[in-house]
N, C-alpha and C positions, 0 to 999 in steps of 0.2 A: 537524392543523397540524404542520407541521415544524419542530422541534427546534432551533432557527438555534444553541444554544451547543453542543448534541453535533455538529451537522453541523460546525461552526469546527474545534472538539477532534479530530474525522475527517480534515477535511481537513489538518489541523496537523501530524497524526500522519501522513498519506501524503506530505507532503508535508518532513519529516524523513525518509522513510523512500529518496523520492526523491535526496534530496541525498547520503544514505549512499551508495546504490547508485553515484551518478555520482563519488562518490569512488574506486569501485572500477571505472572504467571503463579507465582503463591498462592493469588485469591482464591479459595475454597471456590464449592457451589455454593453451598450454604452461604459466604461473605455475598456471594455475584447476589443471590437472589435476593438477600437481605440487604442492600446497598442500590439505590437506584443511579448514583452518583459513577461507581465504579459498574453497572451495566452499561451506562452513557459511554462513557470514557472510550471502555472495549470496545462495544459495539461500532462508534464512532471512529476510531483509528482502526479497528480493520476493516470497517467500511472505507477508508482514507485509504487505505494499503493497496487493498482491492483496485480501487478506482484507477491509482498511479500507476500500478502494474498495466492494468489493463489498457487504459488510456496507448501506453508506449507500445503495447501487444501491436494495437490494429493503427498506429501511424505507421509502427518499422514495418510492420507486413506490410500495406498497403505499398508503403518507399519500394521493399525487396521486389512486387510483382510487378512495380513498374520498371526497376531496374533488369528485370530478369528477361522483360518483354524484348 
């Protein structure tokens, strides 16, 4: 069965992680490339976004195939 208060906590946490990134959605190329500060940042929270998603991907699947068995 799936986890409904880690899944919340997941989606909470991508879903902070989203609002970050769209904060830094102004930043030219030019600011990213010249800024190693705001490359970290980006690159960093959606490597974070990434992971949260993903993470919750192949728990619930794995739950669903054993549910489905």
């Amino acid at each position: 069965m799936v986890d409904r208060q880690l899944l919340l906590r997941k989606l909470a946490a991508l879903d902070e992680y989203l609002a970050q990134l769209r904060e830094l959605r102004d930043v030219t190329v030019d600011q990213y490339r010249a800024d190693w500060r705001t490359q970290r940042a980006v690159e960093r929270t959606l490597q974070l976004a990434i992971e949260a998603f993903r993470s919750e991907e192949r728990r619930v699947g794995k739950e669903c195939q054993l549910e489905c068995r």
